[in-house]
C-alpha positions as CSV (number, residue, x, y, z in Angstrom):
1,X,48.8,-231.7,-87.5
2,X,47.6,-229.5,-89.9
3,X,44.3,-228.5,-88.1
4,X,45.7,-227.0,-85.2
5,X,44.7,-229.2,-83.0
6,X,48.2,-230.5,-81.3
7,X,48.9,-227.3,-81.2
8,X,46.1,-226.2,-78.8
9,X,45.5,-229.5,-77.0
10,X,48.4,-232.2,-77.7
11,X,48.0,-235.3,-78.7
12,X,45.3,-238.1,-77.4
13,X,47.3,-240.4,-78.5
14,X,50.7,-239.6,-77.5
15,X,49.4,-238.6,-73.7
16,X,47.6,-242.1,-73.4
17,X,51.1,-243.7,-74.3
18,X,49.3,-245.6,-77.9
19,X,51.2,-246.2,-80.7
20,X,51.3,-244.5,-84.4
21,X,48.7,-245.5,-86.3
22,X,45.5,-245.7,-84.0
23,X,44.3,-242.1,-86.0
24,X,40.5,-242.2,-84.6
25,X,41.5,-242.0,-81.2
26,X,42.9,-238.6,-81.6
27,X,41.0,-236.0,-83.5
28,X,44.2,-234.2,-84.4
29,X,45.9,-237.6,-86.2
30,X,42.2,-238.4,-87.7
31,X,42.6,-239.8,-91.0
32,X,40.8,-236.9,-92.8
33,X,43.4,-234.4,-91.0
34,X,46.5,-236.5,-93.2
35,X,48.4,-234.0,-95.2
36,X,47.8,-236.4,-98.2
37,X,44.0,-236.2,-97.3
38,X,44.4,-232.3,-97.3
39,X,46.0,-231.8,-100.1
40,X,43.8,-234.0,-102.3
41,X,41.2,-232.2,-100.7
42,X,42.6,-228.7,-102.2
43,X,42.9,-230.0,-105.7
44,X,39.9,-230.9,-105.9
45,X,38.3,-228.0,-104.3
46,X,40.4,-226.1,-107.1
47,X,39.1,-228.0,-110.2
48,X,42.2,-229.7,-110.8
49,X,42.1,-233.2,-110.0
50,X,42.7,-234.0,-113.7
51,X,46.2,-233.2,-112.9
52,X,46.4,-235.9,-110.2
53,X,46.4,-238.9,-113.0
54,X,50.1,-240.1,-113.2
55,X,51.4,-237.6,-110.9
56,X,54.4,-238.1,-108.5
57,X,53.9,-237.0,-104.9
58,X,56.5,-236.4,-102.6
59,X,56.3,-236.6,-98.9
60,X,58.2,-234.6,-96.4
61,X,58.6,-235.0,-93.0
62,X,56.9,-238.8,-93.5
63,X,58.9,-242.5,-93.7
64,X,55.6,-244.0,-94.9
65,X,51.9,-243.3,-96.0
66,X,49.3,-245.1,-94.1
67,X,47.3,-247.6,-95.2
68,X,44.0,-244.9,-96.1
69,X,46.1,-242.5,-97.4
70,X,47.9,-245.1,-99.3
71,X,44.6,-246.2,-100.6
72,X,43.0,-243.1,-101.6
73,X,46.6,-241.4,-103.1
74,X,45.8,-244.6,-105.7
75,X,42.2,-243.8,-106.3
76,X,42.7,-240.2,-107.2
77,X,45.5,-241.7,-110.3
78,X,48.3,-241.0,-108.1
79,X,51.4,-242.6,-110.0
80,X,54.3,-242.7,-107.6
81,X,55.1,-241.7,-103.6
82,X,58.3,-240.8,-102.8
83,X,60.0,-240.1,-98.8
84,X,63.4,-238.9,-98.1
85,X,65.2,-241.0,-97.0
86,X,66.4,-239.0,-93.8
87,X,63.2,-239.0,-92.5
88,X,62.9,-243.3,-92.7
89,X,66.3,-243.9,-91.0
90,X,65.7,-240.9,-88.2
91,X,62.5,-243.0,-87.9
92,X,63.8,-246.1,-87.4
93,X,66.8,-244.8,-85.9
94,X,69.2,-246.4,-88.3
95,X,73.2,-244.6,-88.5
């Protein structure tokens, strides 16, 4: 994650064999540590969340956006999420 925290201590979730999704157990995959989180989070730290209204964002390294993410990506005026469509099928394992 982007906190450093998998780095230093691993995942809770992953060494307790749950499932994606269950964010609170871990503090690395909590919800407010989401790269979506973060980076709406440095917008508006920056004064510039004007520019979020009808913007596109694009999502690396991700087949989907959680449900909170989802959520708050609408709230701020996003317009449109986009993943690549590598990252889905390597996901779901589909050839």
């Amino acid at each position: 994650s982007g906190n450093g925290y998998h780095d230093k201590h691993g995942c809770e979730r992953k060494k307790r064999g749950i499932v994606s999704g269950q964010y609170e157990i871990c503090p690395g995959c909590h919800f407010d540590n989401h790269s979506e989180i973060n980076a709406i989070r440095m917008v508006k730290e920056n004064g510039l969340e004007d520019e979020l209204k009808d913007a596109d964002v694009y999502l690396h390294s991700h087949w989907w956006a959680c449900e909170l993410c989802s959520k708050k990506l609408h709230e701020v005026g996003i317009k449109n999420v986009f993943f690549n469509k590598e990252w889905t099928r390597k996901f779901l394992e589909i050839n």
